[in-house]
C-alpha positions in Angstrom: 108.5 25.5 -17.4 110.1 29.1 -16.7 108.3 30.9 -13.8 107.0 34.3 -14.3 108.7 37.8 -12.6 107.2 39.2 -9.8 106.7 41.7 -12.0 104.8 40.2 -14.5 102.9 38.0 -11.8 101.5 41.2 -10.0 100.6 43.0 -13.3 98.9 40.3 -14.3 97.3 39.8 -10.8 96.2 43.7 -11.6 94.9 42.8 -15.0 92.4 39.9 -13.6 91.3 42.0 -10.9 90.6 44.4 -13.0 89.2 42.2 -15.7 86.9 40.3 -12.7 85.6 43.8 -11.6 84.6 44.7 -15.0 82.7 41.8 -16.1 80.7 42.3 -11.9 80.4 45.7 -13.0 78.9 45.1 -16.3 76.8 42.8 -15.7 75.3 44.3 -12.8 74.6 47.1 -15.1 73.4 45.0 -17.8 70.4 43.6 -15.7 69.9 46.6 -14.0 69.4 48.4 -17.4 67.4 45.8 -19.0 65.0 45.3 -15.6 64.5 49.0 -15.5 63.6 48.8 -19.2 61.1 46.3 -18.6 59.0 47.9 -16.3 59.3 50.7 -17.9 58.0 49.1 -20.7 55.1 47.4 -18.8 54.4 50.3 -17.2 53.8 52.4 -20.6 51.7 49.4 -21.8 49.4 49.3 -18.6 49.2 53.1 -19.3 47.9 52.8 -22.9 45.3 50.3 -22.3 43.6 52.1 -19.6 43.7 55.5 -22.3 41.8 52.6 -24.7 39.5 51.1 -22.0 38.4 54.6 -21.0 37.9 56.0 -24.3 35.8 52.8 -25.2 33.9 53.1 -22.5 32.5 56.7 -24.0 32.1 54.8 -27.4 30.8 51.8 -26.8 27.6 50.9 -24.3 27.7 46.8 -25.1 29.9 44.3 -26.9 28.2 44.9 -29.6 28.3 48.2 -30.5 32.1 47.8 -29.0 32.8 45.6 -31.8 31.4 48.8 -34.2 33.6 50.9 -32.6 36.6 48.7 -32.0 38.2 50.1 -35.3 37.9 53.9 -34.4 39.1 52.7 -30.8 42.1 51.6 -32.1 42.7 54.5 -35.0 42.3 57.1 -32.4 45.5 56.9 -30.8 48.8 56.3 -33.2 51.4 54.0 -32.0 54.3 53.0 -33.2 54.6 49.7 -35.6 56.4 47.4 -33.2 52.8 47.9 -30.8 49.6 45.8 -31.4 46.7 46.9 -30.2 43.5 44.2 -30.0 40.1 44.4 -28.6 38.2 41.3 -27.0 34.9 40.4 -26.1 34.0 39.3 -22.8 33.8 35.5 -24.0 37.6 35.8 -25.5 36.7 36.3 -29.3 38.7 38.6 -31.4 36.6 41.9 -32.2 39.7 44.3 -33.9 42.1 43.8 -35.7 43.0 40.6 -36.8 46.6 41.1 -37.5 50.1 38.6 -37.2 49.1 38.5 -33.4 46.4 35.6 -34.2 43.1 35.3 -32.7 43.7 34.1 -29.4 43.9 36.5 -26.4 47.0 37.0 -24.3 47.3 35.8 -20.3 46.9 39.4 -19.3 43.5 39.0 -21.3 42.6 35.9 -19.7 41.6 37.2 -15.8 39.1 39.9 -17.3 36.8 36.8 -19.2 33.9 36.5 -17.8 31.1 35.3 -20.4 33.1 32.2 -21.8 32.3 28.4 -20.5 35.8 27.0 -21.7 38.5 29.5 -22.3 40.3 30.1 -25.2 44.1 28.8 -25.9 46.9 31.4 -24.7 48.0 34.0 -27.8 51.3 35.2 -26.8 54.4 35.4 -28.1 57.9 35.3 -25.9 59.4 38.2 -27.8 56.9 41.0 -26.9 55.3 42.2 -23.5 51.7 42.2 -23.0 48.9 44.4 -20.9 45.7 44.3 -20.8 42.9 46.4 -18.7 38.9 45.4 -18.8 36.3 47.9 -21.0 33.9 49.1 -17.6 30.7 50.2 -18.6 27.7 51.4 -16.1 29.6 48.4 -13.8 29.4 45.4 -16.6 32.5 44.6 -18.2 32.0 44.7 -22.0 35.2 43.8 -23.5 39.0 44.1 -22.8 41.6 46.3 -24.5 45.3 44.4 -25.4 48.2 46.3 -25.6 51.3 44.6 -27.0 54.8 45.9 -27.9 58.0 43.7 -29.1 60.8 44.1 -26.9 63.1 44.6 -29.8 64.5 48.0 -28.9 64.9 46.9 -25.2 67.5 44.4 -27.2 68.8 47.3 -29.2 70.1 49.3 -26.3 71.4 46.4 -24.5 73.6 45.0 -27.5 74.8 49.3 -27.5 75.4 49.1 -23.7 77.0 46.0 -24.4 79.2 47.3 -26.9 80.1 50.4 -25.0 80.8 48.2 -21.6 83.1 45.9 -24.4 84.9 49.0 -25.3 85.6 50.8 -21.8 86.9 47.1 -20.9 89.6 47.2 -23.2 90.5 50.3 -21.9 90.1 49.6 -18.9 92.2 46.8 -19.1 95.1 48.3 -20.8 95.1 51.5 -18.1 95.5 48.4 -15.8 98.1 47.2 -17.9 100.2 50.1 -17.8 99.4 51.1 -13.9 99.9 47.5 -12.8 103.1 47.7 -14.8 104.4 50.7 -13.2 102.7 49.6 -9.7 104.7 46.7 -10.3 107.9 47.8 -10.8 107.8 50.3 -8.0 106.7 47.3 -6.2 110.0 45.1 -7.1 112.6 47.9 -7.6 113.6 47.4 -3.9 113.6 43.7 -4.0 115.9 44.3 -7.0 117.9 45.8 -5.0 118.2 43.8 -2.5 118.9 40.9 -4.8 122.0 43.0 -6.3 123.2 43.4 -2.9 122.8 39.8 -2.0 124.4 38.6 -5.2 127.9 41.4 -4.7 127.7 39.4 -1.2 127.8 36.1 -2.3 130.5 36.9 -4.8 132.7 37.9 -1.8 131.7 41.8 -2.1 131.1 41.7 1.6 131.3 45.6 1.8 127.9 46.1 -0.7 124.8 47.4 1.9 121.5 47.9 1.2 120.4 51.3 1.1 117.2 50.9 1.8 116.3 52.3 5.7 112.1 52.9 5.0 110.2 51.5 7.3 108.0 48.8 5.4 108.4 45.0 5.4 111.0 45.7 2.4 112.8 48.2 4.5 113.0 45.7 7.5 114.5 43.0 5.0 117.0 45.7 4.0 117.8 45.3 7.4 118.2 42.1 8.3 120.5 41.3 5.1 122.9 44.6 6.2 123.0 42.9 9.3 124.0 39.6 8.2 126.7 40.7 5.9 128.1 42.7 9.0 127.8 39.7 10.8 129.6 37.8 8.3 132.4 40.5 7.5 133.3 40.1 11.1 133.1 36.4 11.3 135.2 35.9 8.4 137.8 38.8 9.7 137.7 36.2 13.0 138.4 33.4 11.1 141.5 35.0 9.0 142.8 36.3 12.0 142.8 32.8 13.4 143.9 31.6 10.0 147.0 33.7 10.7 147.3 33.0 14.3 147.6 29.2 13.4 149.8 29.6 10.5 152.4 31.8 13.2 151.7 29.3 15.5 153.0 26.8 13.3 155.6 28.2 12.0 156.8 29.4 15.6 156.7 25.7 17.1 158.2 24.1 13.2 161.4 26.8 14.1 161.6 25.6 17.9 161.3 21.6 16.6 164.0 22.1 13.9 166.9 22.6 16.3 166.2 19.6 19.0 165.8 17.1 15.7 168.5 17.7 14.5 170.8 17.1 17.4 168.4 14.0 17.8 169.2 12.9 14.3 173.0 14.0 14.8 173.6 12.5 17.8 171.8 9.2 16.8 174.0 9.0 13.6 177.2 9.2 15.8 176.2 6.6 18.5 175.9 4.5 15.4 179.7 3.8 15.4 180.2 2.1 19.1 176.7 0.6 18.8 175.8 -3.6 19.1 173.6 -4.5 16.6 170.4 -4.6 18.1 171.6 -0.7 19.4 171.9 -0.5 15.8 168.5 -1.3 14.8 166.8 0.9 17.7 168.9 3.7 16.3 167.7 3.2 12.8 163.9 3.5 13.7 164.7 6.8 15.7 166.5 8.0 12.6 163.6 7.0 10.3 161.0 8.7 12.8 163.5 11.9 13.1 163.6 12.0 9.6 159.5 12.2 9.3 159.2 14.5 12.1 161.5 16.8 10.2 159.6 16.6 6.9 156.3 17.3 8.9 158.1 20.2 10.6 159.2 21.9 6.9 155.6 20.8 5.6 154.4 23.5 8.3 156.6 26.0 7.3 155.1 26.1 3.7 152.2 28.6 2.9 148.6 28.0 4.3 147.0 26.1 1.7 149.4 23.4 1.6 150.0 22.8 5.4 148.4 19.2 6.2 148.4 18.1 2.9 146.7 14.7 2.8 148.4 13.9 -0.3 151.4 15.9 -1.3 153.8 13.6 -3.4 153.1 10.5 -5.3 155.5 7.2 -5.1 154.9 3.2 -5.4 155.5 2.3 -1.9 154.6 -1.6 -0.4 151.6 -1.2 2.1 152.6 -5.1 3.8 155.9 -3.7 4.8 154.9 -0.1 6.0 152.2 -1.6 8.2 154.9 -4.0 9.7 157.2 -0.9 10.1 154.6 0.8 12.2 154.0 -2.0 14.5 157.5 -2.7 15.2 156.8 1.0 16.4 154.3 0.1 18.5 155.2 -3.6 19.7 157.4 -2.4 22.6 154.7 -0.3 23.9 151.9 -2.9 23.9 154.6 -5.3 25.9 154.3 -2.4 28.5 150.6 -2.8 28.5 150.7 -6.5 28.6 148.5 -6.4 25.4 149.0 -8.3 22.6 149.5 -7.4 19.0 149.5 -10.0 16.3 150.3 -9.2 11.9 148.9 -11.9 10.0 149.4 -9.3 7.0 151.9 -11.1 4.8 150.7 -10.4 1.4 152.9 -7.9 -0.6 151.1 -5.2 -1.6 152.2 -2.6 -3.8 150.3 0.8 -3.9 150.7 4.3 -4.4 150.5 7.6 -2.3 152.4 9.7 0.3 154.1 6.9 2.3 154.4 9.5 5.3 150.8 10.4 5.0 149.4 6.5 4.7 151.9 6.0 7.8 150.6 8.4 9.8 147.1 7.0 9.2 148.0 3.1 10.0 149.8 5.1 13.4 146.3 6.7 14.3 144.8 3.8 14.3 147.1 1.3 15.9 147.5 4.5 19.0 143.5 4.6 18.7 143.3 0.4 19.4 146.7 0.4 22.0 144.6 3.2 24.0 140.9 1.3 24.2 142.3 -2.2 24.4 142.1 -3.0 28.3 145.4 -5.1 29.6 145.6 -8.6 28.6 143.5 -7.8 25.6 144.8 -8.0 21.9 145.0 -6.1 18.5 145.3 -7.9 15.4 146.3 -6.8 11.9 145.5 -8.7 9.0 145.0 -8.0 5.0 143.9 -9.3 1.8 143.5 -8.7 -2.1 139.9 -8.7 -3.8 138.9 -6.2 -7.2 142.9 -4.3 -7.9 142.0 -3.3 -4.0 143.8 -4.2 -0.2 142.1 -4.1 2.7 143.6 -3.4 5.9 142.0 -4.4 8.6 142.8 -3.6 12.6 140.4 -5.1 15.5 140.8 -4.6 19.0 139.3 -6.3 21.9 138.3 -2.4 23.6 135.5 -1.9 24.4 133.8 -0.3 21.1 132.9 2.9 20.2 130.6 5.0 22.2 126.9 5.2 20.5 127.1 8.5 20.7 129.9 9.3 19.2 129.2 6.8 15.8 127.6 9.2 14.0 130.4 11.8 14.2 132.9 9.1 14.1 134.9 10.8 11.1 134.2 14.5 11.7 137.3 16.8 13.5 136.7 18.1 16.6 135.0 14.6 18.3 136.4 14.1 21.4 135.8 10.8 23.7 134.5 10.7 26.9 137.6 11.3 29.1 138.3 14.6 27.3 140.9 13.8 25.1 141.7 15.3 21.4 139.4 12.6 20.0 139.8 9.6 17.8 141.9 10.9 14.9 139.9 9.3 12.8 139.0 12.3 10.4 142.6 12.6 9.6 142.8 9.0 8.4 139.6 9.4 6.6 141.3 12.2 4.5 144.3 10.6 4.4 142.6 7.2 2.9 140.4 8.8 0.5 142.8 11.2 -1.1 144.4 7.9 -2.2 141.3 6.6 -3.9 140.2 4.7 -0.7 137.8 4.1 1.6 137.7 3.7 5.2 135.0 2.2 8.0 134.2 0.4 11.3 132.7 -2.7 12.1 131.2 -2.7 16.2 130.8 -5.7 18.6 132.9 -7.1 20.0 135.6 -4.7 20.2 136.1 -2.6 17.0 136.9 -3.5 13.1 138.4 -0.5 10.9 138.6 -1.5 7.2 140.7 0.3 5.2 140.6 0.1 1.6 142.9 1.1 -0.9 144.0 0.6 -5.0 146.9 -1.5 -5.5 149.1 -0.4 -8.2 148.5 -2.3 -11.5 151.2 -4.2 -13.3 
């Protein structure tokens, strides 16, 4: 379900109030109208019956020449049709007129009988309002005068007040409409604003400010997002500037390397003419390394966004035979630290990637085991096929990885406990999983890496 604008939700949050103080309003009036009405209906009744009970009284000396009278009583005065006028004796009996009101007197009646042993059923009906005030002659109460009037026109002017409360609600409401509209919209236009100026920031317009400076909550977020995109103009300007510093960096040490390689390379292809053969072979693998170091040094030479590659070139190359390549590398160096490193990888295993870049990797980690394996420990190297995939795998006897640094095992920047430039484990993680690989550690005792990666299909 689509959420509602902030304008629409505060017009409409105008509109209820609005609506909610209205309908309070109305009916506040409504009862107060009709209460008022009431008594002053009750209060013209009580008035009329005492005019009849004192004008009997100068008519009439008993009940029965009250009953004589009772029609002239009740001529006198003219009322209007909706009001019924009765007269009772003392016991509760009808005397004038016997009209749609029945014969029975009304509970105002009732208090003023005084002559009858069982009192007569209740004569009133729920649509009219009654009064009723005793006939006092010479101190004896001869009869009772009823006054009754429908409350029909009280109902009348409510169902007009009603109507005109009905219409000055619609009007009402649609002011509200159109001021909670506007109120609205003057309300959102800064957060508008704001949102255009967040938006041209995101989109990498980091020179778009607000310019809003009042003084309200608004104002202050105006504020606080000017400051951030000043904050993040100047970090980014850091981090280009660093970007650049890096990148001359690069290429000043890639121009120093290039000369020193290639007198290595030079002068290891010319002692390759007196050499014995195992010279021969030494001189081969300084070749082969001299040659890498070179393509390294011309891969940091090239632009910024393609120095470090993990993946630059694609070619079938045999993972068995690169991994024993790297650790006749490495064997003479573990002799010198009386550790010892066994391959049970013998299983050919085509694949296909950067052969530099998958080198360097299976380098990390075999410098990452030589350095934690204590002397007299070992490394091992083994391999195997399951689902088109190898797996690599290279366990040390060391003493596993810290706890704390497990977590961050694969992020830049993680350095181990003596200080040094870390694990070089991100790199490999790049390196593996640009080739459609994966890459973990197994701890206790010592430390498993698994590398996994696609073999090539026939």
């Amino acid at each position: 379900m689509r959420r509602r604008t902030l304008t629409t939700r505060l017009t409409l949050s105008y509109v209820l109030a609005t609506l909610v103080g209205l309908v309070l309003l109305g009916g506040s009036v409504l009862g107060l109208v009709a209460r008022s009405l009431q008594t002053q209906l009750l209060d013209a009744l009580q008035s009329q019956t005492a005019v009849y009970a004192a004008y009997a009284a100068t008519l009439a000396s008993d009940t029965s020449t009250l009953g004589a009278q009772a029609s002239a009583i009740v001529e006198r005065f003219p009322t209007p049709p909706d009001v019924e006028v009765r007269i009772f004796a003392t016991n509760g009996s009808l005397l004038l007129p016997k009209g749609p009101l029945g014969l029975f007197p009304s509970r105002p009646v009732r208090p003023y009988l005084v002559n009858s042993l069982v009192l007569p059923p209740v004569g009133q009906e729920e649509d009219r309002r009654y009064a009723a005030q005793p006939i006092i002659v010479n101190g004896q109460t001869i009869g009772v005068v009823e006054v009754s009037q429908s409350i029909g026109r009280i109902g009348q002017v409510l169902h007009t007040l009603l109507i005109a409360l009905l219409l000055a609600a619609v009007v009402a409401t649609l002011g509200a409409l159109l001021l909670g509209t506007l109120l609205a919209r003057t309300l959102t236009r800064p957060l508008h604003q704001l949102r255009d100026v967040a938006g041209a920031i995101a989109a990498g317009n980091l020179a778009t400010r607000s310019p809003d400076h009042s003084s309200d909550e608004i104002g202050q977020l105006a504020a606080q997002i000017n400051t951030m995109a000043d904050d993040l103009q100047s970090r980014i300007q850091q981090v280009e500037t660093l970007a650049t510093t890096r990148q001359q960096f690069y290429r000043n040490v890639s121009h120093e390397l290039r000369t020193p390689l290639t007198a290595i390379r030079g002068m290891a292809e010319n002692l390759e003419d007196d050499a014995t053969p195992d010279q021969l072979a030494a001189l081969q693998v300084i070749q082969a390394e001299t040659a890498r170091l070179q393509r390294l040094v011309e891969e940091l030479l090239q632009p910024g966004d393609q120095v470090l590659q993990p993946l630059r070139q694609r070619r079938v190359f045999d993972l068995q035979a690169l991994v024993e390549e790297c650790c006749t590398l490495l064997l003479p160096r573990a002799d010198r630290s009386s550790i010892f490193m066994h391959s049970s990888f013998t299983i050919p295993s085509p694949i296909s990637g950067d052969r530099d870049r998958v080198k360097q990797a299976i380098l990390n980690l075999l410098d990452n085991a030589l350095k934690w394996t204590p002397s007299r420990g070992r490394i091992t190297i083994g391999g195997s096929q399951n689902a088109g995939m190898v797996i690599l795998m290279i366990s040390d006897s060391g003493p596993g990885i810290p706890p704390a640094l497990r977590a961050q095992l694969w992020e830049r920047g993680v350095h181990s406990s003596d200080g040094g430039q870390g694990f070089g484990l991100a790199l490999v993680k790049e390196v593996v999983e640009a080739h459609g690989g994966s890459v973990q550690f197994t701890d206790g005792p010592g430390t498993v890496i698994s590398v996994r990666l696609p073999l090539v299909r026939d």
